[in-house]
C-alpha positions, -999 to +999 in steps of 0.1 A: +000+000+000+026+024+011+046+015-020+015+023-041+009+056-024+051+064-037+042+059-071+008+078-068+031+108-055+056+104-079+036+101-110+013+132-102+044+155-093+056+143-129+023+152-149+026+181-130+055+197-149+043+220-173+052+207-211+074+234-229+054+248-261+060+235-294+070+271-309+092+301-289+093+333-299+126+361-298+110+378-270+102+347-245+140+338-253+157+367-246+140+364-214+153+326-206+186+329-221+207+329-187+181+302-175+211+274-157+185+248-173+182+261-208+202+242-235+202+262-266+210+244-298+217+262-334+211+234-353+229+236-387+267+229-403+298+239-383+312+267-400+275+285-400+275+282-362+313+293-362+303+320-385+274+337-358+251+318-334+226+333-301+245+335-273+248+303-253+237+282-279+255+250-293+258+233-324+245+199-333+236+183-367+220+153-378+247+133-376+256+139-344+220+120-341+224+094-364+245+062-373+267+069-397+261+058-433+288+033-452+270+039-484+282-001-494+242-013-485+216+003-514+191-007-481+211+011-460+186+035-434+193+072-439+199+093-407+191+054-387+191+060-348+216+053-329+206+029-296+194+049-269+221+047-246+245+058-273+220+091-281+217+099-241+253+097-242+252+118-269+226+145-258+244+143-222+277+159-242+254+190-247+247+191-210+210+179-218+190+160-193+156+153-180+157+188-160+163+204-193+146+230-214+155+224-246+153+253-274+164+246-310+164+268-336+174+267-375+207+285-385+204+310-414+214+281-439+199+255-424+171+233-433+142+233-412+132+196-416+168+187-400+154+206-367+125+188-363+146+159-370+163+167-333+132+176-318+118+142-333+152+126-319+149+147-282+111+138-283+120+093-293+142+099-262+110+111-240+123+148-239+095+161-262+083+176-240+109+194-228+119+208-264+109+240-281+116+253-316+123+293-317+097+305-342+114+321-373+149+307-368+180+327-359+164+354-391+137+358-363+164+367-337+185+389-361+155+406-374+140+414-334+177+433-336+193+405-312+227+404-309+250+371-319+279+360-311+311+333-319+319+326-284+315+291-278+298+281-240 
């Protein structure tokens, strides 16, 4: 019984926690960006994020989410998951967890479809919940007259 009564607790204090909203906007950033749990990501190519990126944020790509391809199997699965423990690893490297607030956002040459490939990733790892996309992308942020930066955190 008393064991029962844990779980009870434990499971209403967890569908307590507010979900984070699907979209973000500039504004509702700017206001979390020193938040200790906010992870930012700029999801896009390397040099893009070397090039100018919100302060804070990180850079992750699809394959730093994915197996990589051998291209010697015509079946081969494009952008295949890795296992789960190798993705939390993964995800972990970015200082993601389960008390995070996750906030992704397309770089100004990126492709949208390879964020919601992360947020599809963040949400197969049950942190979907936890995830937002910044509406507009970083052209959102410069256009709100936001300030980048190249410093990396």
């Amino acid at each position: 019984m008393k064991l029962a009564l844990l779980f009870a607790a434990i499971a209403s204090g967890l569908l307590a926690q507010k979900a984070s909203p699907m979209l973000i906007d500039v504004e509702s950033l700017s206001g979390v960006l020193n938040d200790r749990d906010l992870v930012l990501l700029h999801v896009g190519p390397k040099p893009e994020y070397d090039a100018g990126h919100i302060p804070g944020a990180r850079q992750i790509y699809l394959n730093d989410v994915a197996l990589p391809m051998k291209h010697d199997n015509p079946m081969e699965i494009m952008l295949e998951l890795p296992p789960p423990e190798e993705l939390r690893a993964k995800l972990a490297s970015y200082g993601i967890s389960s008390d995070s607030r996750i906030v992704l956002y397309t770089g100004p040459k990126g492709v949208f479809q390879s964020t919601t490939r992360v947020v599809f990733t963040l949400d197969y790892l049950g942190l979907g919940d936890r995830a937002s996309v910044l509406n507009g992308g970083m052209e959102a942020w410069k256009a709100a007259g936001k300030k980048l930066t190249t410093d990396v955190p």
